[in-house]
N, CA and C atoms of all chains as a GROMACS GRO file, in nm:
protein
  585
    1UNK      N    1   0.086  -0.120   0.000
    1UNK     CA    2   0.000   0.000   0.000
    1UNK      C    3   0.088   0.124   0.000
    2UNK      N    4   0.093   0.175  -0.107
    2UNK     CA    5   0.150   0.309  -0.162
    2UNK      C    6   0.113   0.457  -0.050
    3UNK      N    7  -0.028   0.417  -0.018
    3UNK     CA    8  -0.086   0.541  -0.002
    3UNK      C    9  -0.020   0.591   0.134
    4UNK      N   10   0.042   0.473   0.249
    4UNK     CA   11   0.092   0.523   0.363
    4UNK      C   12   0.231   0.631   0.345
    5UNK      N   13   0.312   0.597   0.254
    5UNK     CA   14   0.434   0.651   0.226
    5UNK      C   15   0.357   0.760   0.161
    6UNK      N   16   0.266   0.813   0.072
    6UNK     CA   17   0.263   0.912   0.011
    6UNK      C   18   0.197   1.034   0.127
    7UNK      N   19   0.100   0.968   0.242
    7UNK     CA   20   0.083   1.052   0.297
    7UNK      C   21   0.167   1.154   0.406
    8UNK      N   22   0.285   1.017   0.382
    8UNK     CA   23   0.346   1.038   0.504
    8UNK      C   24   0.459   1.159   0.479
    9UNK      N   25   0.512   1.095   0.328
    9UNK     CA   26   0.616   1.205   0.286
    9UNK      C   27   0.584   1.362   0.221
   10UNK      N   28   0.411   1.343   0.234
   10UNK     CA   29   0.354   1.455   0.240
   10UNK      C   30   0.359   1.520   0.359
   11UNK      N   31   0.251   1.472   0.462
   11UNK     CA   32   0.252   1.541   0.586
   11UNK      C   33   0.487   1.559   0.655
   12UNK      N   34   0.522   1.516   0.579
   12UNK     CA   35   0.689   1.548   0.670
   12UNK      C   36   0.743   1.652   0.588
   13UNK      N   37   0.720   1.649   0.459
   13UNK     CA   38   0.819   1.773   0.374
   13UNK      C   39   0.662   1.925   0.426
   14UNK      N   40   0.560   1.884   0.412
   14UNK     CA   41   0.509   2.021   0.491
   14UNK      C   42   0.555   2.052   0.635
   15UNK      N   43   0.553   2.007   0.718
   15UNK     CA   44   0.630   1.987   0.842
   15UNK      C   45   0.754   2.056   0.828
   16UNK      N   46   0.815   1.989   0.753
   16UNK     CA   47   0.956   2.062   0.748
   16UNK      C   48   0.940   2.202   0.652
   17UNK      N   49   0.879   2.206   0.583
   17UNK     CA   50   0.872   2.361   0.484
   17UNK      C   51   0.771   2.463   0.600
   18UNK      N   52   0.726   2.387   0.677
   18UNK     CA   53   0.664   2.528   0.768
   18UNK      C   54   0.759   2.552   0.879
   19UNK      N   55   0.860   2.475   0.930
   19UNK     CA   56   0.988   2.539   0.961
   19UNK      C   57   1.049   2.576   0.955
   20UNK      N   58   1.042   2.608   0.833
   20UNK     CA   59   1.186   2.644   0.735
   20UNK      C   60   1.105   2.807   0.696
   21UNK      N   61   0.996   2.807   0.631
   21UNK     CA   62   0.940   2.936   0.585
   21UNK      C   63   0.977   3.063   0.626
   22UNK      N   64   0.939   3.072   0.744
   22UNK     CA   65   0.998   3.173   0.836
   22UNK      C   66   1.146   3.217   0.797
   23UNK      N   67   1.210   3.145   0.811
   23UNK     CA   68   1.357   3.209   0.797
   23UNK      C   69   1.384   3.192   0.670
   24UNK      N   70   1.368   3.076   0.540
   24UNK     CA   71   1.394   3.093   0.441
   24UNK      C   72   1.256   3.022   0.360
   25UNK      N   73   1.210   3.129   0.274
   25UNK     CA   74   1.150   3.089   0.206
   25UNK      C   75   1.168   3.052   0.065
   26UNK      N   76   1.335   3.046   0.038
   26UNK     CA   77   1.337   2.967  -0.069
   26UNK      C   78   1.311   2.845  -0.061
   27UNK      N   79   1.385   2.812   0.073
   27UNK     CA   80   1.439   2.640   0.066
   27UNK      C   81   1.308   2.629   0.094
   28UNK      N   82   1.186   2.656   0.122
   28UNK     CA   83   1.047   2.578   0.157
   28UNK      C   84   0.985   2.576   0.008
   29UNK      N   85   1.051   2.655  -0.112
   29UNK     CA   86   0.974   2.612  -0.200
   29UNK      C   87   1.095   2.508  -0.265
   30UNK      N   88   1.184   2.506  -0.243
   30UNK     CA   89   1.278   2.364  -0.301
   30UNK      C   90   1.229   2.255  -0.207
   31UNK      N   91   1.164   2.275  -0.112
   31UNK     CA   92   1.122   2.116  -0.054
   31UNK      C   93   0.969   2.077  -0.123
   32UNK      N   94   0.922   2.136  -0.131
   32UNK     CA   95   0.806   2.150  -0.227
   32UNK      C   96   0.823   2.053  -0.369
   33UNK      N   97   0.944   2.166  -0.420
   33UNK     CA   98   0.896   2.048  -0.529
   33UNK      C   99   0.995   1.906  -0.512
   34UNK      N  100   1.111   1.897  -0.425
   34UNK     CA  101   1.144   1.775  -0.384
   34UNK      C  102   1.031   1.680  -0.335
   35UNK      N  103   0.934   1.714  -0.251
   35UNK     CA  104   0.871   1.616  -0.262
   35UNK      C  105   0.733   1.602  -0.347
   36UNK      N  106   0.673   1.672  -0.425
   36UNK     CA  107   0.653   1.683  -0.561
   36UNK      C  108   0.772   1.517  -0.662
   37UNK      N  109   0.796   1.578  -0.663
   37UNK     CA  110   0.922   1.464  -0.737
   37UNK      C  111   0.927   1.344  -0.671
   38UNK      N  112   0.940   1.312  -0.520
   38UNK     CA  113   0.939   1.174  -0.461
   38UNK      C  114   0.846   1.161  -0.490
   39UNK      N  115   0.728   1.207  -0.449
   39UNK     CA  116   0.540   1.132  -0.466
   39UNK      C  117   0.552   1.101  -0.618
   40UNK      N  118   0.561   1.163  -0.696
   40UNK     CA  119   0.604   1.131  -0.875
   40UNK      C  120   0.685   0.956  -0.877
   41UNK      N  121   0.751   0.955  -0.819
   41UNK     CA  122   0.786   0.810  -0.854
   41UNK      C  123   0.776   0.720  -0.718
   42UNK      N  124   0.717   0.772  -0.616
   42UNK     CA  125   0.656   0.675  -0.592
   42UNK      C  126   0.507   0.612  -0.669
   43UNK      N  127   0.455   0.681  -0.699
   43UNK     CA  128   0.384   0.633  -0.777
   43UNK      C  129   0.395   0.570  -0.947
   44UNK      N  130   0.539   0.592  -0.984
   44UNK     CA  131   0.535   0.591  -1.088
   44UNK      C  132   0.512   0.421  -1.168
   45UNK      N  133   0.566   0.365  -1.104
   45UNK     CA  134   0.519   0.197  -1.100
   45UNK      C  135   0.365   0.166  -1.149
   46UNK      N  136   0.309   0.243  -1.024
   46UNK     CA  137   0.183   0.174  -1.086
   46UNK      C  138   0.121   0.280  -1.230
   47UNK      N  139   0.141   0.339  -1.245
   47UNK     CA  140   0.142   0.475  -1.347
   47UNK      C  141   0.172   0.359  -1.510
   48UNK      N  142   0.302   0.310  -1.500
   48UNK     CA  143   0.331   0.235  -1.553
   48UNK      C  144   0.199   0.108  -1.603
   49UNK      N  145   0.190   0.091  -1.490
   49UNK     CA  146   0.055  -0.068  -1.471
   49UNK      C  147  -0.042  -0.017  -1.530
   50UNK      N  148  -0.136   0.081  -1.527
   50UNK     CA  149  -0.243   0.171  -1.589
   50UNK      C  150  -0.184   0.210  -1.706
   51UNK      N  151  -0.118   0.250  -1.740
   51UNK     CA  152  -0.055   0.271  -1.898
   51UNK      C  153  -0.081   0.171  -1.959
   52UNK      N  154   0.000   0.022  -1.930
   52UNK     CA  155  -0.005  -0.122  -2.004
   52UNK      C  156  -0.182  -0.150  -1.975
   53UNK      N  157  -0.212  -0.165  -1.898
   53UNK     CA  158  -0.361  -0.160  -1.910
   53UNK      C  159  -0.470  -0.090  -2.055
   54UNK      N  160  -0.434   0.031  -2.040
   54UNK     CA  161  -0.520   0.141  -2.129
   54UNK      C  162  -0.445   0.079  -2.275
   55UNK      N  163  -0.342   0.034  -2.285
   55UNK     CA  164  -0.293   0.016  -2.428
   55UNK      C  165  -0.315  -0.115  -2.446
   56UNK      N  166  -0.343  -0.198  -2.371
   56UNK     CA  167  -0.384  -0.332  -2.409
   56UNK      C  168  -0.516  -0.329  -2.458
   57UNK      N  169  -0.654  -0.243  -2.369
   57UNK     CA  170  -0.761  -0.245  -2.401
   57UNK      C  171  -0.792  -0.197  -2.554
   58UNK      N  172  -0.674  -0.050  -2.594
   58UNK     CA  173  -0.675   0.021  -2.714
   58UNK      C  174  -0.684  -0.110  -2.834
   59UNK      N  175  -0.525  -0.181  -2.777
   59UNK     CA  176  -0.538  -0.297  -2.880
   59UNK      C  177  -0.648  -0.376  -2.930
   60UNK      N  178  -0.707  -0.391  -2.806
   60UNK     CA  179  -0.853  -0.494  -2.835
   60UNK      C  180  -0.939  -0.442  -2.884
   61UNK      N  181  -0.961  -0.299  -2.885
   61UNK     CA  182  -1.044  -0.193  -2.963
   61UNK      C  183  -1.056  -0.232  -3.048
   62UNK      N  184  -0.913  -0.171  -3.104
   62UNK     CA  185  -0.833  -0.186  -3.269
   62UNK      C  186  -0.873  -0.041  -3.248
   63UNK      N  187  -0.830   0.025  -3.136
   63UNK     CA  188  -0.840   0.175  -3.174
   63UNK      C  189  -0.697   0.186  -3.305
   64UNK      N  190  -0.659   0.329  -3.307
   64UNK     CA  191  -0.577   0.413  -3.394
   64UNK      C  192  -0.451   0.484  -3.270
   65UNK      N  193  -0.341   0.362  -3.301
   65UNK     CA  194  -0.252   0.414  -3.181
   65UNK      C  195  -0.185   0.526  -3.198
   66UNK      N  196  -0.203   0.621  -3.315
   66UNK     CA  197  -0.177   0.782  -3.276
   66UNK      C  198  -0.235   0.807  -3.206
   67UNK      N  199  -0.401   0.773  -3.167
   67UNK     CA  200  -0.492   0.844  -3.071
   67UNK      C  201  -0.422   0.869  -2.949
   68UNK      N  202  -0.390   0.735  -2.913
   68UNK     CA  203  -0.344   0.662  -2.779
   68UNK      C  204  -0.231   0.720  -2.762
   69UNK      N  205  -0.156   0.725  -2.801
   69UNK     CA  206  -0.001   0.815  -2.808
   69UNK      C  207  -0.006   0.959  -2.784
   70UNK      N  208  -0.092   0.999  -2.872
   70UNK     CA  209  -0.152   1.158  -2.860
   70UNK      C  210  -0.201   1.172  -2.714
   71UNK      N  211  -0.265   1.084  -2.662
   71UNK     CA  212  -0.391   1.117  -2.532
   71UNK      C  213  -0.275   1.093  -2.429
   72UNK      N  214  -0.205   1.021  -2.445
   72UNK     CA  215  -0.068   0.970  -2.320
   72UNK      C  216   0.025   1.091  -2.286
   73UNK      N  217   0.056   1.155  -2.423
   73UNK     CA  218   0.178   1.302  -2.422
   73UNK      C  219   0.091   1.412  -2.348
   74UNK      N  220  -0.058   1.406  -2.406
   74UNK     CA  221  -0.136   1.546  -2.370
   74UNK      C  222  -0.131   1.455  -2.184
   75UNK      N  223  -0.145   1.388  -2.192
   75UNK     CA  224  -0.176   1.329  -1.986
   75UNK      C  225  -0.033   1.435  -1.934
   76UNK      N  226   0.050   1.382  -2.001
   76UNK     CA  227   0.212   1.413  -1.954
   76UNK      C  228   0.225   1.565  -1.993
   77UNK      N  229   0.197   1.610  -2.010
   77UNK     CA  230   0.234   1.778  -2.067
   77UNK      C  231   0.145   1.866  -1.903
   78UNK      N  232  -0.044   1.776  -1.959
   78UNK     CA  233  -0.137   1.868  -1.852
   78UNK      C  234  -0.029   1.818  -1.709
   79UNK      N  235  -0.002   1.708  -1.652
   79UNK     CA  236   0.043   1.677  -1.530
   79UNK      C  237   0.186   1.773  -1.522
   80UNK      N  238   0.256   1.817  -1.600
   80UNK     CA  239   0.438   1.880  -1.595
   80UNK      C  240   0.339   1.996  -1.573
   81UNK      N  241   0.291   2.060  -1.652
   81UNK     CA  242   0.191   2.181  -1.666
   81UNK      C  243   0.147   2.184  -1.515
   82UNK      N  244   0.061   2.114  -1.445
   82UNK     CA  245  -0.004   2.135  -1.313
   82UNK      C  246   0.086   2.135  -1.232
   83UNK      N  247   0.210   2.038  -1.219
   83UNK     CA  248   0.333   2.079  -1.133
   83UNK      C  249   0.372   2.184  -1.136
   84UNK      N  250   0.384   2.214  -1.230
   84UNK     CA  251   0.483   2.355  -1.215
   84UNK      C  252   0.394   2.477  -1.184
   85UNK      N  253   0.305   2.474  -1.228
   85UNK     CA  254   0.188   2.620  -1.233
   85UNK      C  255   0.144   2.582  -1.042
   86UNK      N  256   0.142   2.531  -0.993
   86UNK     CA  257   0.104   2.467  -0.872
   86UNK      C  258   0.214   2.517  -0.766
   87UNK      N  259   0.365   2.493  -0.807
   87UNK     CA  260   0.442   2.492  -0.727
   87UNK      C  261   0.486   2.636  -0.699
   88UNK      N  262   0.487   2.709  -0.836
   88UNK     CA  263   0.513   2.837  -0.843
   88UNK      C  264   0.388   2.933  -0.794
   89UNK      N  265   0.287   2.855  -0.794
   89UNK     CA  266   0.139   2.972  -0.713
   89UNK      C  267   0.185   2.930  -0.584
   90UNK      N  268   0.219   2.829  -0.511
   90UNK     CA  269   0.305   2.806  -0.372
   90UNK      C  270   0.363   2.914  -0.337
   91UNK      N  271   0.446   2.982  -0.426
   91UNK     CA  272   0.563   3.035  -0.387
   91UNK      C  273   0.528   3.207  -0.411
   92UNK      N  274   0.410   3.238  -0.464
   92UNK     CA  275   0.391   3.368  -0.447
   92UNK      C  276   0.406   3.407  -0.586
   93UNK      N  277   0.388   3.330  -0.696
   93UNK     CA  278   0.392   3.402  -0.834
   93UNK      C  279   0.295   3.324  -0.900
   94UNK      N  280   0.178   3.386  -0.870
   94UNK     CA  281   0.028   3.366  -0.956
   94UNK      C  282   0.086   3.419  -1.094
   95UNK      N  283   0.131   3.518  -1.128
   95UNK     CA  284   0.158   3.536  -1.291
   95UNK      C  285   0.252   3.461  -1.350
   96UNK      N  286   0.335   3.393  -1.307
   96UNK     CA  287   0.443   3.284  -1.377
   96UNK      C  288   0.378   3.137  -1.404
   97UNK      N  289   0.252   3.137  -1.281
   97UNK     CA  290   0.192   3.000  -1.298
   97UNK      C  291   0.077   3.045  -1.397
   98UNK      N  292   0.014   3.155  -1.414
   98UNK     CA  293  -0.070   3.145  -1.481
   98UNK      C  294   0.019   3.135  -1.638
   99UNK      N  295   0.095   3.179  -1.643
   99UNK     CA  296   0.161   3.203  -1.840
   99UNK      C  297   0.221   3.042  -1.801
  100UNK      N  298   0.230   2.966  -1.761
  100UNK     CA  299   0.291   2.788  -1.707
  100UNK      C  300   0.179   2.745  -1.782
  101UNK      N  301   0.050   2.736  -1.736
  101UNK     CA  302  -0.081   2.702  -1.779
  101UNK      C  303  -0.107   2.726  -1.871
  102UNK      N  304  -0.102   2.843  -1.922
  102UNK     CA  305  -0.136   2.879  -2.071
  102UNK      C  306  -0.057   2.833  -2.172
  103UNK      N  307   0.086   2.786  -2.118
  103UNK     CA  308   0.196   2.722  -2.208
  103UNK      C  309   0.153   2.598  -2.270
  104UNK      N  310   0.132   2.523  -2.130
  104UNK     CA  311   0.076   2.393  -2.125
  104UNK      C  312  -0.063   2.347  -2.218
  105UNK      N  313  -0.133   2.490  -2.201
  105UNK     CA  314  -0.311   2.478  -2.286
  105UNK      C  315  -0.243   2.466  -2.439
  106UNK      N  316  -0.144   2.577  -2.475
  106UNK     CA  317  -0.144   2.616  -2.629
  106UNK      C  318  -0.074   2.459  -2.683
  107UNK      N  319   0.036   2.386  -2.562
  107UNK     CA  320   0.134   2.278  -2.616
  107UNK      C  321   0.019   2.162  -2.649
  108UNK      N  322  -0.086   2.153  -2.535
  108UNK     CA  323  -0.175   2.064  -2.546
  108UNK      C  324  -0.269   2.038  -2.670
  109UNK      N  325  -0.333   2.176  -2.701
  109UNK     CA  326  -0.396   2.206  -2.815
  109UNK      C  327  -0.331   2.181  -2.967
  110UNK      N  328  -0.198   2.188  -2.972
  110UNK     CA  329  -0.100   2.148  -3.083
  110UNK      C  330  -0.122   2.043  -3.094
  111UNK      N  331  -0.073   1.954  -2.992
  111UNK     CA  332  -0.104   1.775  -2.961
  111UNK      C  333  -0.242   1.767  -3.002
  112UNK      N  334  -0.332   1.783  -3.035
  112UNK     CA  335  -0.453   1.781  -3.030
  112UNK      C  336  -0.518   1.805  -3.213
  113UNK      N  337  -0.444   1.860  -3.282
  113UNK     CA  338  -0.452   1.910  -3.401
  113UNK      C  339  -0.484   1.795  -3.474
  114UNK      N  340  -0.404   1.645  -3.474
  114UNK     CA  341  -0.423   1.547  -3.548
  114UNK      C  342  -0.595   1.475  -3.545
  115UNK      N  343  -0.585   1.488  -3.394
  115UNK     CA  344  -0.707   1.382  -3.371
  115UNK      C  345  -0.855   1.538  -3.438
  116UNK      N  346  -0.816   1.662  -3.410
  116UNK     CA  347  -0.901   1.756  -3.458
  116UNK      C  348  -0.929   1.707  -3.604
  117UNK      N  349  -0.822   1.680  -3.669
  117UNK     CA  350  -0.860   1.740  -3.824
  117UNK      C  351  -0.916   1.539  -3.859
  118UNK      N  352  -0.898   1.441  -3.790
  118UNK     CA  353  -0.899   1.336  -3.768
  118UNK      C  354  -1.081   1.355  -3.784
  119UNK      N  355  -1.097   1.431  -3.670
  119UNK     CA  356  -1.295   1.448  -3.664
  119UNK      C  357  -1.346   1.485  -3.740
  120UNK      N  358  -1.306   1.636  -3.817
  120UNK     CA  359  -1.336   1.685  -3.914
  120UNK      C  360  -1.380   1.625  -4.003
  121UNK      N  361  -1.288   1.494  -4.052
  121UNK     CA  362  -1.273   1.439  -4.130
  121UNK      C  363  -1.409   1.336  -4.156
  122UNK      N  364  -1.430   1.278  -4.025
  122UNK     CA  365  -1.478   1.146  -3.993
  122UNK      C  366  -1.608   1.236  -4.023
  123UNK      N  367  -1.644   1.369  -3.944
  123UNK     CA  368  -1.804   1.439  -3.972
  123UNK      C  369  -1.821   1.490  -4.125
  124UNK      N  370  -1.732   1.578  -4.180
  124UNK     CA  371  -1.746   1.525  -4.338
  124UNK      C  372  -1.764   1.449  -4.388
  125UNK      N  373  -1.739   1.326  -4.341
  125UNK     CA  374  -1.765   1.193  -4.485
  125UNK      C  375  -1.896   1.195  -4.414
  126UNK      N  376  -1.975   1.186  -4.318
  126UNK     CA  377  -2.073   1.142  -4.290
  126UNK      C  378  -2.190   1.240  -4.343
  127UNK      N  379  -2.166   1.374  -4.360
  127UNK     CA  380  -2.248   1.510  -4.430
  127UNK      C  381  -2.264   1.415  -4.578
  128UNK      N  382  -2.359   1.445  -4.623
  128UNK     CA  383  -2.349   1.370  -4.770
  128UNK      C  384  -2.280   1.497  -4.867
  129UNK      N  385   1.853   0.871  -1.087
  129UNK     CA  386   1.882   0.917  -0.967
  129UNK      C  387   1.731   0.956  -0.881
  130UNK      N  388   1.712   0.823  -0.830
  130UNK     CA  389   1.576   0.882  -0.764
  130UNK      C  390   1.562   0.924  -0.617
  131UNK      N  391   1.484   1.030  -0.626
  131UNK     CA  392   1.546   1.097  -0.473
  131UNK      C  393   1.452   1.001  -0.386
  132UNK      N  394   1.453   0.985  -0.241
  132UNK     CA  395   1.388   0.943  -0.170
  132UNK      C  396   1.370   1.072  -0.098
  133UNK      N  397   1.279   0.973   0.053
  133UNK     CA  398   1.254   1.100   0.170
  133UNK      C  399   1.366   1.127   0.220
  134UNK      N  400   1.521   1.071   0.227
  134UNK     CA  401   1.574   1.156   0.300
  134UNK      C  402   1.620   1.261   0.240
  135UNK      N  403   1.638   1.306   0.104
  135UNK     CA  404   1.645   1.407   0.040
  135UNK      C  405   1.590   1.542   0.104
  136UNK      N  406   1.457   1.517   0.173
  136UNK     CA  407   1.373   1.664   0.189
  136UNK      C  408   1.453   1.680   0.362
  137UNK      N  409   1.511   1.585   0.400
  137UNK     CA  410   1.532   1.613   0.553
  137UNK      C  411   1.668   1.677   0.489
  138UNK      N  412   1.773   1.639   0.440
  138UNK     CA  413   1.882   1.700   0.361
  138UNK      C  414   1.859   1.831   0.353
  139UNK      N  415   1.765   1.864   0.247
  139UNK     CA  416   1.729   2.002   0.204
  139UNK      C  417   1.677   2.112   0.352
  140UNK      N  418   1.610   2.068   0.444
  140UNK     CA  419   1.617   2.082   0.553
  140UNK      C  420   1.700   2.164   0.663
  141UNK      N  421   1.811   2.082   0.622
  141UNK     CA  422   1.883   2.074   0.687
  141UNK      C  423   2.028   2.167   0.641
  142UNK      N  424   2.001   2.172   0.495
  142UNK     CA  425   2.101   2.282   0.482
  142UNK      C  426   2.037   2.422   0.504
  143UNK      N  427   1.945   2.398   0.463
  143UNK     CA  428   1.833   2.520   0.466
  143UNK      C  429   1.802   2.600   0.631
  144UNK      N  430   1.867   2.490   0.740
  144UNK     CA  431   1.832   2.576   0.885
  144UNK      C  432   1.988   2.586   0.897
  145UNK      N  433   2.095   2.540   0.833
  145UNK     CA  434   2.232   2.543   0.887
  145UNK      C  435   2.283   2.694   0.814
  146UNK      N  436   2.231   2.708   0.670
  146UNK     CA  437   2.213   2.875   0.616
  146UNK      C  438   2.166   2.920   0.691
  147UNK      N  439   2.065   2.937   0.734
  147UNK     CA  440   2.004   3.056   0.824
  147UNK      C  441   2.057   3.096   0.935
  148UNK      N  442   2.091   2.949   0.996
  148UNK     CA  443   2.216   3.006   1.132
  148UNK      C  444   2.316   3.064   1.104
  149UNK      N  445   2.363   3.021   1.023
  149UNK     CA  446   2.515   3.079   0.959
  149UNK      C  447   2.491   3.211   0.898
  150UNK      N  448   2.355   3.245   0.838
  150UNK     CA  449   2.297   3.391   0.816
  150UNK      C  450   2.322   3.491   0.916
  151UNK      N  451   2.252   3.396   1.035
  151UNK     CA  452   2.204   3.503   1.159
  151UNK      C  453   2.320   3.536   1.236
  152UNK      N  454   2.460   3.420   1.230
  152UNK     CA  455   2.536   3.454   1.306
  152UNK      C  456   2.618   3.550   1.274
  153UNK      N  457   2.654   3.509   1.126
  153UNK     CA  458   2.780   3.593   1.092
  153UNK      C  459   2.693   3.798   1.070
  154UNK      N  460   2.554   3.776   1.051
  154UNK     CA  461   2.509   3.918   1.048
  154UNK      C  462   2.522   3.984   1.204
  155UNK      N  463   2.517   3.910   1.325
  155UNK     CA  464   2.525   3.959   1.429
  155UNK      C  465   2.660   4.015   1.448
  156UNK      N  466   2.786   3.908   1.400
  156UNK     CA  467   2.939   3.966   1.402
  156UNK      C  468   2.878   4.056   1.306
  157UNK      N  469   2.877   4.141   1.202
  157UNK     CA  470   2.872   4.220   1.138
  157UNK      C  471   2.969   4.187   0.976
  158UNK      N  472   2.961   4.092   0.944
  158UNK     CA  473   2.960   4.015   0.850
  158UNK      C  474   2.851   4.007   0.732
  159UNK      N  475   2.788   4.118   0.687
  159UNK     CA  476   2.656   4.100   0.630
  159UNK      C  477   2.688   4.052   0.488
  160UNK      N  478   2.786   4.109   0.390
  160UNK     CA  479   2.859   4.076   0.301
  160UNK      C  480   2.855   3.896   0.280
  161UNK      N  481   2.952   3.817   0.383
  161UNK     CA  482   2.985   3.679   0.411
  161UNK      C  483   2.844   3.688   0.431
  162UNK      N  484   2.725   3.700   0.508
  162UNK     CA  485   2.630   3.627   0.529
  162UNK      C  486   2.506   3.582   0.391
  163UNK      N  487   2.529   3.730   0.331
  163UNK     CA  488   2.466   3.684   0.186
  163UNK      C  489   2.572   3.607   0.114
  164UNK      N  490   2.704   3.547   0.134
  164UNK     CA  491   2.708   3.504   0.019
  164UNK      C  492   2.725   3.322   0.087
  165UNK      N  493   2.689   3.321   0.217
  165UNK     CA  494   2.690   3.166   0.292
  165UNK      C  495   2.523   3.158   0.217
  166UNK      N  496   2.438   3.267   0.238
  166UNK     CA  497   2.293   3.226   0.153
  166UNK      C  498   2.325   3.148   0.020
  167UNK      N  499   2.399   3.260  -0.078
  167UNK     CA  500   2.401   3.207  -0.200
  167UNK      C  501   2.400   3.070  -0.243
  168UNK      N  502   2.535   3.043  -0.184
  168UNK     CA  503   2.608   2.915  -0.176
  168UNK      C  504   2.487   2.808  -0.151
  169UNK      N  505   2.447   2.826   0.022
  169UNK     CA  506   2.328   2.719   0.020
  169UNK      C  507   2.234   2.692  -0.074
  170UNK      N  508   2.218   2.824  -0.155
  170UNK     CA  509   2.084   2.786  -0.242
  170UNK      C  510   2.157   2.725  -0.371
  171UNK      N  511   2.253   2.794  -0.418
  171UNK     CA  512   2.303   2.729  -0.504
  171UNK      C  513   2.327   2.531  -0.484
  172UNK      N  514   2.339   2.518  -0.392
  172UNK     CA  515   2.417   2.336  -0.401
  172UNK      C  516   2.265   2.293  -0.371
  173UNK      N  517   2.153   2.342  -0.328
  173UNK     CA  518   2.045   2.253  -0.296
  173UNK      C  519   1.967   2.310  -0.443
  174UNK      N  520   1.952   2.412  -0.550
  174UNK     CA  521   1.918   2.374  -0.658
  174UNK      C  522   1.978   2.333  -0.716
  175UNK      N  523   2.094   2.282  -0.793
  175UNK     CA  524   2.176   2.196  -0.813
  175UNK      C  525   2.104   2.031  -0.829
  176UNK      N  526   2.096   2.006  -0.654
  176UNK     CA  527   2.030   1.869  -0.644
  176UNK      C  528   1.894   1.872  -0.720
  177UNK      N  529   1.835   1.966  -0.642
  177UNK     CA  530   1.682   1.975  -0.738
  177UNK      C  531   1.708   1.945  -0.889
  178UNK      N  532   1.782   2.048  -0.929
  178UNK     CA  533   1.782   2.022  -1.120
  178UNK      C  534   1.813   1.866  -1.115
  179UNK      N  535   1.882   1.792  -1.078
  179UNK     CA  536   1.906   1.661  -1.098
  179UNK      C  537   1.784   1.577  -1.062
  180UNK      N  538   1.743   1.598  -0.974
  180UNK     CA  539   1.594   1.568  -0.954
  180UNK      C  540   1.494   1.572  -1.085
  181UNK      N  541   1.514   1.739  -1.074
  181UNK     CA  542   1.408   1.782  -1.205
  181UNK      C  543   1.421   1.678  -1.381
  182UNK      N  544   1.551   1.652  -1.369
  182UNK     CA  545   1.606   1.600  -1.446
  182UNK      C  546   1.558   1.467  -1.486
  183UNK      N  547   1.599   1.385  -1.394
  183UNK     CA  548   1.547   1.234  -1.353
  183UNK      C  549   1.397   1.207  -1.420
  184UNK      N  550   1.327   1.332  -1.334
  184UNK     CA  551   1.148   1.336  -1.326
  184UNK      C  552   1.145   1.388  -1.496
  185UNK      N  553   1.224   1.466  -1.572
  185UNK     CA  554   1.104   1.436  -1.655
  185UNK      C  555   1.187   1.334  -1.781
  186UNK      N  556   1.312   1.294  -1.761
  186UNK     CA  557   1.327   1.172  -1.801
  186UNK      C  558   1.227   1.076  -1.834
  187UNK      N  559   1.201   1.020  -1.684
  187UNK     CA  560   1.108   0.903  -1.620
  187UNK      C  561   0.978   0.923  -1.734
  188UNK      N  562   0.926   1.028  -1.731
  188UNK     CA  563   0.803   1.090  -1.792
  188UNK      C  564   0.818   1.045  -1.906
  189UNK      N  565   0.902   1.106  -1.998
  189UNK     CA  566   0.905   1.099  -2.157
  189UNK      C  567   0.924   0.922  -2.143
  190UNK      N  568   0.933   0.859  -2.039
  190UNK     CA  569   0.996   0.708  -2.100
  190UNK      C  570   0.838   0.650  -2.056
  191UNK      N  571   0.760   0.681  -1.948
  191UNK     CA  572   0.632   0.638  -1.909
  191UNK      C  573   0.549   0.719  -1.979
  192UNK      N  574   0.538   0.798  -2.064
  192UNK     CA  575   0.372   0.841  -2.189
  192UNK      C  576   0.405   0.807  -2.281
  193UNK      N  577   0.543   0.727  -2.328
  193UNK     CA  578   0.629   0.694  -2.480
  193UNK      C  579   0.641   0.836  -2.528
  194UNK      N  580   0.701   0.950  -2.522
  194UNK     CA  581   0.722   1.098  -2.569
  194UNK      C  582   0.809   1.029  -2.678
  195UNK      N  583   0.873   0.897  -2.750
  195UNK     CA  584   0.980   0.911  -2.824
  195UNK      C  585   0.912   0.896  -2.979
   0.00000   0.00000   0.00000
């Protein structure tokens, strides 16, 4: 069970970043995203297990594994995207996390172009 | 290079040994040395972070297939 270590190395790096704040509030946002980063691979295993899962089912579909590839990068972009826009509103810069987010929306939306023109496509042939 | 928990007690820990070393050498009248014992600390604990940062989005591009 994952979830004891994740709570735990949660509740200790806050613990320790509200000790630290006071006198330095850098190092409370470098513990931040240090443990940001541990919880990241502690979980990353099973992250892994749900991946092989979702691409086995795709297979049995007979989906279109650009889809699947496409939907996996946009997972990984929105999640780097929410870290960082997250860690930096932590730290007292709502305007660095908000242009983080918007980075993340425009990178996502790029990723997104294939399966767009993909629909387009599929609702045209169906228009007579 | 995957960090564990003792990493954040590390970071911790340089992070209250700067501040003492802040507070002391500003009391001798050292203010000069005391910003640059700051620097230093922050410098070697982002350092680790980037290697961290590093690792993490490694890991990433190899778990969504980014290749």
């Amino acid at each position: 069970m994952e979830i004891w270590h994740i709570v735990g190395i949660g509740l200790t790096a806050t613990a320790l970043s509200l000790l630290i704040k006071h006198e330095r509030p850098d190092f409370a946002f470098l513990i931040a995203l240090i443990a940001g980063v541990v919880i990241f691979f502690i979980v990353l295993d099973d992250v892994l297990k749900i991946i092989a899962l979702i691409t086995e089912l795709a297979r049995r579909a007979q989906v279109n594994t650009l889809f699947l590839a496409t939907i996996l990068k946009i997972v990984a972009v929105a999640y780097i995207a929410d870290f960082a826009a997250q860690i930096s509103r932590d730290a007292g810069e709502s305007s660095i996390a908000g242009k983080i987010e918007l980075g993340g929306k425009i990178v996502i939306l790029l990723m997104a172009v294939p399966i767009i023109e993909a629909l387009i496509e599929t609702v045209l042939r169906l228009i007579p | 290079m995957r960090p564990e928990i003792h990493t954040l007690f590390v970071v911790a820990a340089i992070g209250i040994i700067t501040g003492m070393l802040h507070s002391v050498l500003r009391q001798v009248g050292r203010d000069d040395w005391a910003h640059w014992v700051t620097i230093v600390g922050f410098v070697i604990v982002l350092y680790m972070v980037a290697g961290y940062l590093q690792s993490l989005f490694q890991h990433l591009q190899r778990v969504f297939h980014f290749y």
